[in-house]
N, C-alpha and C positions, 0 to 999 in steps of 0.2 A: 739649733741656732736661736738666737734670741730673738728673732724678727718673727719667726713663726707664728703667722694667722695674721701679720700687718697687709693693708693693701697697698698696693704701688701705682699710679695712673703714670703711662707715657703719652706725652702727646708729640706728635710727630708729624710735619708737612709731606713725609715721604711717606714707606711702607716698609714690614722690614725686608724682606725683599733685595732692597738697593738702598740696606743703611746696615753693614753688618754689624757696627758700635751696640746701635739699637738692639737687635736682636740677640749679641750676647747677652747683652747686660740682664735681657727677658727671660733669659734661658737660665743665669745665673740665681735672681731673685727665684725663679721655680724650685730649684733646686734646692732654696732653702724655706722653702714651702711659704712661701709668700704668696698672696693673691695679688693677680696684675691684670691689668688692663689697660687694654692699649688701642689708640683711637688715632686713626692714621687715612687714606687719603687712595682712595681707586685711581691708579693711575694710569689705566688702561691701555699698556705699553708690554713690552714682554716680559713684564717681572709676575706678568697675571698667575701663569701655572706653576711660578714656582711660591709666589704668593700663596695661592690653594691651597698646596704641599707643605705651608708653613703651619697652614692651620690646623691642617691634621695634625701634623706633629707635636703643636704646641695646644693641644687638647684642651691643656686648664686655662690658658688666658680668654680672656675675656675680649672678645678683638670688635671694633665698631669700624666701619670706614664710609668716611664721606665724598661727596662727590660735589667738584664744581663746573662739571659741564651743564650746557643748559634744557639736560634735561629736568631739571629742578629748576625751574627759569626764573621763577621771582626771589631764589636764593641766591642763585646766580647772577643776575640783576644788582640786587643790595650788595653783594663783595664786589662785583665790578666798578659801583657808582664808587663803593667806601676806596677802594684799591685807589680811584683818579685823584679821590679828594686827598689820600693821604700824600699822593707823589706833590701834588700842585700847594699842599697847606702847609706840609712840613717844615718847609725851611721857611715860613714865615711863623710859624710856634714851635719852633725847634727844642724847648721843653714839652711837649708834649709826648707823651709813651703811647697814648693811641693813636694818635694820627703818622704815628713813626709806622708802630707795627704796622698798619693800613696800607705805607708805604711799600712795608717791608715785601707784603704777599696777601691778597684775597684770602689765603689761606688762614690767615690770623682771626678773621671774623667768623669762620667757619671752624675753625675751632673752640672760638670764644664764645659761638654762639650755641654746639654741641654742649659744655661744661658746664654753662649755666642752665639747658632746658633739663638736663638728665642728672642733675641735682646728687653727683657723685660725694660719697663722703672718704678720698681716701686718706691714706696716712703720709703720705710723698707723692709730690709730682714731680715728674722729671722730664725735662722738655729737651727732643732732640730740635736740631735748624730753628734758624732765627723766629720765622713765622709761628713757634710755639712759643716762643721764652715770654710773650706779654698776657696770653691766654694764661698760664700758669702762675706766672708774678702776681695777676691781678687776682685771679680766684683764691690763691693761696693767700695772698692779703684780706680779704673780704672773710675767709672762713679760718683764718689764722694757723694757718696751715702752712710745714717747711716745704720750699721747691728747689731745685736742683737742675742746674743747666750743663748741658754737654754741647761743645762749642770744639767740631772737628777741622772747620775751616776758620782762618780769619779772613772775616768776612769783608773790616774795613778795607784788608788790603787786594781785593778783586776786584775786576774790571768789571763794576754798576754802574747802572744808568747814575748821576749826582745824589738825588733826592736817597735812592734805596741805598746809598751808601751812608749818606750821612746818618740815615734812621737806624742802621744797624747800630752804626756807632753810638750813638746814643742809646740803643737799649742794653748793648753789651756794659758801657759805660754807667748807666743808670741801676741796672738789675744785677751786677755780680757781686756788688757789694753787699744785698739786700738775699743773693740764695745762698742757703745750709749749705752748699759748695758749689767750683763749677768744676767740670774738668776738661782737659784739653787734648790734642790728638798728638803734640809735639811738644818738645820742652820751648821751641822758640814761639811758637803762638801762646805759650803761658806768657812769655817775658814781656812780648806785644802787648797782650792783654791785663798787664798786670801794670803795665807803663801807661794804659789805656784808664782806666779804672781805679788805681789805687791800690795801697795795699789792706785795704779795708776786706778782700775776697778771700773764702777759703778754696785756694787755688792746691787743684793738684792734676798732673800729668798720668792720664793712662793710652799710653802706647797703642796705634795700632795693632797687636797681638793677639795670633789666631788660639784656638784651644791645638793642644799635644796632639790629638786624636786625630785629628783633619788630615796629619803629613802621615808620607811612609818613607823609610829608607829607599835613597834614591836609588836610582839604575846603574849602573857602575860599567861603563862601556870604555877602554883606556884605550882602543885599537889609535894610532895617532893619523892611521888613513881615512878613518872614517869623519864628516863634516861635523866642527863643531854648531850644536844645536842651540840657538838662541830663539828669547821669549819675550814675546810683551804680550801685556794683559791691560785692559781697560770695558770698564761697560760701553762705550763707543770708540771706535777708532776713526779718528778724523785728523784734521789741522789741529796744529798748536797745543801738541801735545810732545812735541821734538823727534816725531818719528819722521818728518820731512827733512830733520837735519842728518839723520842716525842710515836714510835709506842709499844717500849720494854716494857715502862711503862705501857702506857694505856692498854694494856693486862693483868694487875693484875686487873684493874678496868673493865673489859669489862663488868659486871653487871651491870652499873650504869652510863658506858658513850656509846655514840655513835658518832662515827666520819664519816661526811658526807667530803667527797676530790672532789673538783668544778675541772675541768680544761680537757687539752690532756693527759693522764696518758700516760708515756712510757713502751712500752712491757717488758722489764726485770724488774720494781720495779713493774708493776703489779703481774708479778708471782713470785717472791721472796718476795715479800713486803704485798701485798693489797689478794690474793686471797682465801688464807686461814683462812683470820681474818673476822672471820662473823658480828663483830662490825662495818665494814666500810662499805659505800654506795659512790660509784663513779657518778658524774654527771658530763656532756661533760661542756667545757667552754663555756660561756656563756659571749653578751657583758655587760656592766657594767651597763647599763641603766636596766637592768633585774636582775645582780646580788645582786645591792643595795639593793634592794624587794626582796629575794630569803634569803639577809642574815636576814631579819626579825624573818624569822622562828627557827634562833638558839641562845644560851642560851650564849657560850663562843667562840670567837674567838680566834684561833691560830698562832699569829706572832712570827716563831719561825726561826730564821735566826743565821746560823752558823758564829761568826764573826772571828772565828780561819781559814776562809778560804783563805779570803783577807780584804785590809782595806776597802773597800767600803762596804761591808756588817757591817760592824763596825760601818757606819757613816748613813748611808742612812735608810731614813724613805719610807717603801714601800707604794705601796698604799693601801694593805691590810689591814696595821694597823689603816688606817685614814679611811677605811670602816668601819673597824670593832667598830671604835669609832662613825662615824656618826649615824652607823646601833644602838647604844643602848650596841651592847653585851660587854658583861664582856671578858678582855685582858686576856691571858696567852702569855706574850710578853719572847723571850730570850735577856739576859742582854748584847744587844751589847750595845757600846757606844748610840748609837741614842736614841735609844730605851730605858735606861736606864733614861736618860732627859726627856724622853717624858712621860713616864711613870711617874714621879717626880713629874708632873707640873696637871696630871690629876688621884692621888692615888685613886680615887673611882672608878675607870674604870676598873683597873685590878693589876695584880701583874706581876714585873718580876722574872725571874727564870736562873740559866746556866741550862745548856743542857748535866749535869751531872746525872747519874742515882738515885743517892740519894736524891738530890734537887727537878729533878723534879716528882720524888715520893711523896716526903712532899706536894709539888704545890697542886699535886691532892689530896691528902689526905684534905688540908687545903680546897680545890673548894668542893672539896665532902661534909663537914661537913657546907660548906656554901652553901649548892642546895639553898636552901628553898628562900634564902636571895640574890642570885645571880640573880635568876629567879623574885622573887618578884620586883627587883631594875631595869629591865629594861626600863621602861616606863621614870623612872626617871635620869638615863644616858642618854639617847632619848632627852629627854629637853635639860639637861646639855650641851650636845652639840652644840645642835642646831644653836647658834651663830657660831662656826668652821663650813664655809661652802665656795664652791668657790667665790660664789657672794661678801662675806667683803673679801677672800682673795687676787681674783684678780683686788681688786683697784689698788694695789702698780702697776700692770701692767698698770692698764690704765690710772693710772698718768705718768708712762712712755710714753709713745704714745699721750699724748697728750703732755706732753712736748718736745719732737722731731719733728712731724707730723703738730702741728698748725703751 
């Protein structure tokens, strides 16, 4: 490859862990013998031991993580003070990119402040979540150096406090124009963002898409007695996620369906929610190299996503749904915008539905009277997919990188 022996610095507010964009993208640069390093954020939560487990794996990167609790207390101090001043100053210098980013996340000075003490010299920065894209802009300005932002949420369109919204906005708005590219996790947060911004950005769309390798041919169980098996997946299962809209129903039907909940369940929607419905079976989250395999074993996926809550749930393609597609199973997708496209473009996959109670009664009514034919059709959505994987997605990447890097 022509990049061979470039370095690549990621900065990231997360870990990779609970950013899988991230972590491809690390795994791919390796691949083509690129040095990488990547400087991300102890989050001392349960991504710890699979975090560990990355770093063995990922031998050659170079990994640093920072910490903002206060056991480093006068670090922790200085992003707290910088964090207030940026929410309280910002919209009164609302051109300002540092007091945005300040805004954005404590995490912003703690990475800005790692980049300049350890005097990196790489060849691309690529900043995943907001809290990187000004530490990256600004270093790579100073040492004239290309940066590159990946931008998996729109961020204007989520429910922030005023201040960390409008600050996002303006760095998305300030910095796309001025990074070697951005790319986006949906074609409709490109369009947001490019109506946001201008068309001054080199904007391109890379799909949530797992690698080939992650999925196996599904289980193929056609008996039409047997309950069809439904799935949802999330790092947390709580509210406002549309599974209070999705549970009412499935209670008329609990003869005939099963619903298996992958993820951390939170203690209040366990016992208001989950504890008394003998139809559901909770399993702890799990990383995605395992989950791909795990969704084998079910019949219909549930990408059910409230887009009455903000616009980014409106526009955004999670990675559940591009699971639950690679995996074979049949869609029960909610009619946000995203999702309604997506759905459009692959009708033998699944149906969408609102998250109305009448609607999505019919849904099931209509998945019910098709078991037979849902279950018999996965092997053959299995194939159909097959092409949608990360390996054809992320070319569009690494024709980037080799046109900046050679």
């Amino acid at each position: 490859m022509t990049i061979s022996g470039k370095h690549v610095l990621f900065l990231t507010s997360a870990n990779l862990a609970c950013n899988p964009r991230c972590l491809k993208e690390v795994r791919l640069l390796l691949s083509m013998n690129t040095t990488v390093t990547v400087v991300a954020f102890n989050l001392n939560n349960w991504t710890i031991e699979r975090e560990r487990e990355l770093n063995i794996e990922l031998a050659g990167v170079n990994f640093y993580y920072l910490e903002t609790s206060r056991k480093f207390f006068f670090h922790w101090l200085i992003s707290s003070i910088l964090e207030k001043i940026g929410r309280i100053f910002a919209t009164l210098f609302p051109s300002s990119l540092f007091l945005a980013a300040m805004a954005v996340s404590k995490r912003s000075w703690f990475l800005w402040y790692w980049i300049k003490k350890n005097k990196v010299k790489p060849d691309l920065i690529i900043a995943h979540n907001p809290a990187a894209f000004y530490p990256a802009y600004k270093f790579a300005q100073q040492n004239n150096l290309p940066f590159a932002m990946d931008i998996e949420d729109y961020h204007p369109g989520e429910n922030l406090p005023v201040p960390v919204k409008k600050s996002v906005r303006l760095l998305m708005k300030q910095l796309i124009p001025e990074a070697a590219y951005t790319s986006f996790a949906s074609p409709l947060i490109k369009v947001y963002a490019e109506k946001l911004a201008g068309a001054a950005g080199k904007y391109i769309v890379i799909n949530n898409l797992f690698s080939k390798g992650e999925f196996i041919e599904p289980v193929l169980n056609s008996d039409e007695t047997t309950k069809i098996k439904l799935v949802w997946f999330s790092q947390y299962i709580d509210y406002q996620r549309g599974l209070e809209n999705i549970l009412p129903v499935v209670d008329k039907f609990q003869d005939d369906f099963e619903l298996t909940l992958i993820g951390n369940i939170r203690p209040g929607f366990f016992e208001n929610e989950v504890k008394d419905r003998n139809y559901i079976c909770c399993k702890d989250s799990m990383p995605h190299n395992i989950l791909q395999k795990e969704l084998s074993k079910y019949d219909v996926g549930l990408a059910i996503e409230d887009g009455a809550i903000d616009l980014n749930r409106n526009i955004c393609l999670t990675n559940k749904i591009w699971s639950y597609f690679q995996s074979g199973l049949f869609i029960i997708a909610s009619d946000t915008k995203a999702q309604k496209m997506f759905m459009e473009e692959i009708v033998l996959h699944g149906t969408c539905t609102s998250l109305s109670n009448e609607t999505l009664s019919s849904t099931f009514e209509t998945v019910l009277k098709k078991r037979e034919q849902i279950k018999a059709s996965k092997i053959t959505r299995f194939k159909n997919a097959s092409l949608y994987n990360w390996e054809n997605e992320s070319m569009a990447l690494v024709r980037q990188w080799e046109t900046i890097l050679q």
